[in-house]
C-alpha positions as CSV (number, residue, x, y, z in Angstrom):
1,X,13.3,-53.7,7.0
2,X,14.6,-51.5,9.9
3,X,17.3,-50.4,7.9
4,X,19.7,-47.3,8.0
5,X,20.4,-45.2,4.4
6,X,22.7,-42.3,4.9
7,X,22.1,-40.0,1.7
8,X,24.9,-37.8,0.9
9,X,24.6,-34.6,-2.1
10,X,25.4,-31.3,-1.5
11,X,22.4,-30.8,-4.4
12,X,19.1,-29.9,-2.2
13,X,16.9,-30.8,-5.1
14,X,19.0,-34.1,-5.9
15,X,18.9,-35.6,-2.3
16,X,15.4,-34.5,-1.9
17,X,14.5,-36.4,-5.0
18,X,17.0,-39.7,-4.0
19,X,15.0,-39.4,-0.4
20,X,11.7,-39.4,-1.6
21,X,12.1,-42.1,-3.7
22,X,13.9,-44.4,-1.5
23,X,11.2,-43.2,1.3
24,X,8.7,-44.1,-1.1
25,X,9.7,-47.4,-2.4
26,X,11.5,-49.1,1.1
27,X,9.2,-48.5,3.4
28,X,10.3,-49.3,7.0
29,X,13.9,-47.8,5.8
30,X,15.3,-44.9,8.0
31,X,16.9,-42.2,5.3
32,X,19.3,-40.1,6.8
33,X,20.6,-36.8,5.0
34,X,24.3,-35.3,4.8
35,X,25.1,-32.3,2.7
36,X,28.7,-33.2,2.2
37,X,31.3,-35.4,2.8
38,X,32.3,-34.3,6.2
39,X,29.1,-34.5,7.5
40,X,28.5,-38.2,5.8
41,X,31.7,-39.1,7.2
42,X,31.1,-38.1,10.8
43,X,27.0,-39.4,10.7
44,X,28.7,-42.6,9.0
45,X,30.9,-43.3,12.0
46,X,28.1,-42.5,14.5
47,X,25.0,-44.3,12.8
48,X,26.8,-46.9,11.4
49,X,24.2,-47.0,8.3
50,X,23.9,-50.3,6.8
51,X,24.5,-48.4,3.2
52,X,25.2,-44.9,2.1
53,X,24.5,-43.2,-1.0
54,X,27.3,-40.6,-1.9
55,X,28.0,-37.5,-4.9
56,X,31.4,-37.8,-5.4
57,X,31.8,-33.8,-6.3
58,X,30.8,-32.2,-3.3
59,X,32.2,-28.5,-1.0
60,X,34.1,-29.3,2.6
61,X,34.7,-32.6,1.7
62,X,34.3,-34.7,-1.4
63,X,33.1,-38.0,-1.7
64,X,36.1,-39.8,-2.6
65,X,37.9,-37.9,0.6
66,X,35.0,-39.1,2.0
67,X,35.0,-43.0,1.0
68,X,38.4,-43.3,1.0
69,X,38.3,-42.4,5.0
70,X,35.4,-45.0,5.4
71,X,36.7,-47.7,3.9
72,X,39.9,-47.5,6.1
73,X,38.5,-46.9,9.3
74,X,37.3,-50.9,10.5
75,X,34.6,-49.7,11.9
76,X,33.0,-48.5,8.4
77,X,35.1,-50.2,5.9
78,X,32.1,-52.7,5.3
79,X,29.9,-50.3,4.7
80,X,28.6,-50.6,1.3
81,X,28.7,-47.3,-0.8
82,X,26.7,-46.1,-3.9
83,X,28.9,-43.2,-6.0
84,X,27.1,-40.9,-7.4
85,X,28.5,-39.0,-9.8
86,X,28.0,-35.8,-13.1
87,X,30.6,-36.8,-14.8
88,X,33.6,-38.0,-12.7
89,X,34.9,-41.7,-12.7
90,X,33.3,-42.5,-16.5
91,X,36.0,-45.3,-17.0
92,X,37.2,-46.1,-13.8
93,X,37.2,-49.6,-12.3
94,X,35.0,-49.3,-9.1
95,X,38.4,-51.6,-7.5
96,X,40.2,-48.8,-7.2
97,X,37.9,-47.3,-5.5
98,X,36.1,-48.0,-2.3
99,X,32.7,-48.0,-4.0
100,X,30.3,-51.0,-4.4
101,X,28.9,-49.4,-7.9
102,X,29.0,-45.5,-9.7
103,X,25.9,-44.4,-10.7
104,X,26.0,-41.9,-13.4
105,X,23.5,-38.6,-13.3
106,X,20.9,-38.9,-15.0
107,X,19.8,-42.1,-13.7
108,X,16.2,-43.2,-13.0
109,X,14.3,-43.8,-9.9
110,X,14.3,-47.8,-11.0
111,X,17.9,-47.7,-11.5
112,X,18.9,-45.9,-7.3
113,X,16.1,-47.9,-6.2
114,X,17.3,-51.4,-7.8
115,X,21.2,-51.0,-7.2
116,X,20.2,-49.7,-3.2
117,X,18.0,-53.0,-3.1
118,X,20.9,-55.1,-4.0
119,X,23.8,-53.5,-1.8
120,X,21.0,-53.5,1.3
């Protein structure tokens, strides 16, 4: 595919588990790993991933800081990004928000792997 995933969760166990299984199902796909949102923000603007998959409650810098940033700097705005979230957002139109979809913990493998096939 020769496509870029930046993976973002300050959870070691969660990204591990999100990286495996996209490693495992999308071959060919380069997985990069940030443990919070101003590391995703600062790999985002030098990788230029072609989709990143972010916790939303997360230490230096949360995901929403984080997307929020993204989506109004041009060079990343296009950027498609998958929220992940505990409990935060349950409710919340993903329009006012600069997030293509919210997944809710727990999800399944099927479920990260389906919605990152669609957004890639």
């Amino acid at each position: 595919m020769g496509k870029t995933i930046l993976v973002a969760d300050d959870d070691e166990i969660m990204r591990a588990m999100m990286v495996d299984v996209l490693s495992d199902r999308l071959p060919g796909v380069k997985i990069v790993e940030a443990t919070n949102g101003a590391e995703a923000l600062l790999l985002s603007r030098n990788l230029l991933p072609d989709l990143i998959v972010m916790d939303i409650q997360m230490p230096v810098m949360d995901g929403l800081q984080a997307s929020l940033a993204l989506g109004a700097d041009p060079k990343t705005s296009l950027i498609p990004i998958i929220a992940i979230s505990g409990n935060m957002g349950r409710g919340v139109s993903t329009r006012s928000f600069p997030w293509a979809v919210i997944l809710f913990k727990p999800f399944s493998s099927e479920e990260l792997v389906s919605v990152v096939k669609r957004y890639l």
